[in-house]
C-alpha positions, 0 to 999 in steps of 0.5 A: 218475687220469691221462687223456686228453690226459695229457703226459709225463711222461712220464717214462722212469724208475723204482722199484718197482710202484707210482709213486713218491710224490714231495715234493709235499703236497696244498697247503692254503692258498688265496686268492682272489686273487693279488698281483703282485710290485708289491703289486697284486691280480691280477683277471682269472682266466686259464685254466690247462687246455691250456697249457704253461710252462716254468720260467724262475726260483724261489725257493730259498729262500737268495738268492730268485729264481734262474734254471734252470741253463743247459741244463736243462728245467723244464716244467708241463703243464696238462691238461683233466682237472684233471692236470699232467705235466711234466719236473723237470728229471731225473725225469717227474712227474704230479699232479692239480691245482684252481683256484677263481678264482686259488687253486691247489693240487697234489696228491700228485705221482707222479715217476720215480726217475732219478739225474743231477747234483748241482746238477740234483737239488737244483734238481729237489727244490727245485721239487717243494718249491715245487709243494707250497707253490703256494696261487696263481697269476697269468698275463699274457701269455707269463708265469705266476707261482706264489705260496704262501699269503703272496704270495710268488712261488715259480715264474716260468715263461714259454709253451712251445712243444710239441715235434712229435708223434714218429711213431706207427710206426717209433718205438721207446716205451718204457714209464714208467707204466701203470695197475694197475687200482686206479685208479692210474697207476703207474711201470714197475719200476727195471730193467726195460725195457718196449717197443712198436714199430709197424711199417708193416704193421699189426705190433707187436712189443717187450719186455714186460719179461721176454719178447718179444712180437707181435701185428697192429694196426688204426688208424683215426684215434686209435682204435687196436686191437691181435690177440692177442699172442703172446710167449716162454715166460721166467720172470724173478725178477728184479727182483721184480714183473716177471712181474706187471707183464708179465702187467698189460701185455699185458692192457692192450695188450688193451683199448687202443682209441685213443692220443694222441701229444704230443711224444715222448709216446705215450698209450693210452687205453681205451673210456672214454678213460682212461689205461691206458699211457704211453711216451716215445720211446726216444733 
């Protein structure tokens, strides 16, 4: 399950009720060590938890290593509950992640199902491919590389800097991903829209997908905690699943008792600090 600290993702998106199972196989090789470009073996075991990368090259398989289309964003974010998030260039993705020395492996990634250029979308699939087949890492400096289980360097990436928090009220989040309560974090139906605003005195207000809602708030810190919600009486049949994923919603708005905000990325977690709703802000 996604956790605290989880990052966009997120994220803004997105097919069905349940998250979109992406291209990304739990990888199954392993090393304990990983070679540099040179041959060398890489000794030291750097730290993945807390960072944030962008990628600047891959491998697509053809002609090598080739950089990012200009003007596109590839970024991996490492959090310290054994997750990644990050945007694929088009789509949010999320997944979980293990290190033993410098072995590392992914596993099954959830992702958006957002449609853009053709070039972005093949370049988006060939780094989900790549995850998928990373059986190693190396770090030095500004610089992390991931290898498959031959040694091969599939992804360079370089240190991002993250992105200032948007501020929690006066933003308009809309929802990417929530947890259905089977102990999955899933993505908002494709065509409905799910928003959260804060206001300066202590309301919320938004769509839940179907009906307008409303309900007071109290902050103290991170811990968030909002009224009874009130909303309008529509009934929507389409598309299919909204009314539930309304209901699910709402009753998780219930039980949010604190929220983390990175970037444009708003994180509401529940008494036990588990994720329970994700936003983006809205451009």
């Amino acid at each position: 399950m996604v956790k605290k600290n989880d990052r966009k993702t997120g994220m803004s998106f997105l097919i069905g009720t349940v998250l979109v199972l992406g291209i990304c196989l739990f990888s199954a090789g392993c090393l304990s060590a990983s070679p540099d470009t040179d041959g060398d073996v890489t000794t030291a075991v750097p730290s993945l938890p807390g960072t944030d990368w962008q990628l600047k090259s891959y491998n697509n398989g053809t002609d090598g290593m080739v950089s990012v289309i200009a003007g596109s964003e590839i970024t991996l974010i490492f959090d310290e509950e054994g997750g990644i998030a990050g945007s694929a260039g088009i789509n949010n993705y999320f997944a979980s992640y293990e290190t033993d020395g410098n072995a590392l492996s992914f596993g099954v990634c959830g992702s958006t199902m957002m449609a853009g250029p053709e070039d972005l979308m093949m370049q988006e699939s060939t780094y989900l491919k790549l995850l998928s087949e990373t059986a190693s890492f190396s770090a030095e400096g500004d610089e992390l590389k991931l290898y498959d289980s031959d040694g091969k360097v599939l992804l360079v990436f370089e240190k991002a800097v993250p992105p200032a928090p948007e501020p929690l009220t006066g933003t308009t989040w809309e929802l990417t991903s929530y947890n259905n309560g089977n102990e999955t974090i899933v993505s908002v139906i494709a065509g409905t829209k799910v928003t959260l605003i804060l206001d300066e005195d202590s309301g919320i207000s938004g769509s839940a997908g179907c009906n307008n809602y409303f309900a007071s708030y109290e902050t103290d810190g991170n811990a968030l905690s909002f009224g009874p919600v009130g909303a309008t009486k529509m009934f929507c049949d389409e598309p299919e699943g909204t009314m539930d994923q309304e209901g699910t919603y709402l009753k998780l708005l219930d039980t949010a008792a604190g929220y983390v905000i990175e970037g444009d990325c708003l994180t509401l977690q529940d008494s036990s600090d588990e994720t329970i709703l994700t936003f983006t802000a809205a451009e």
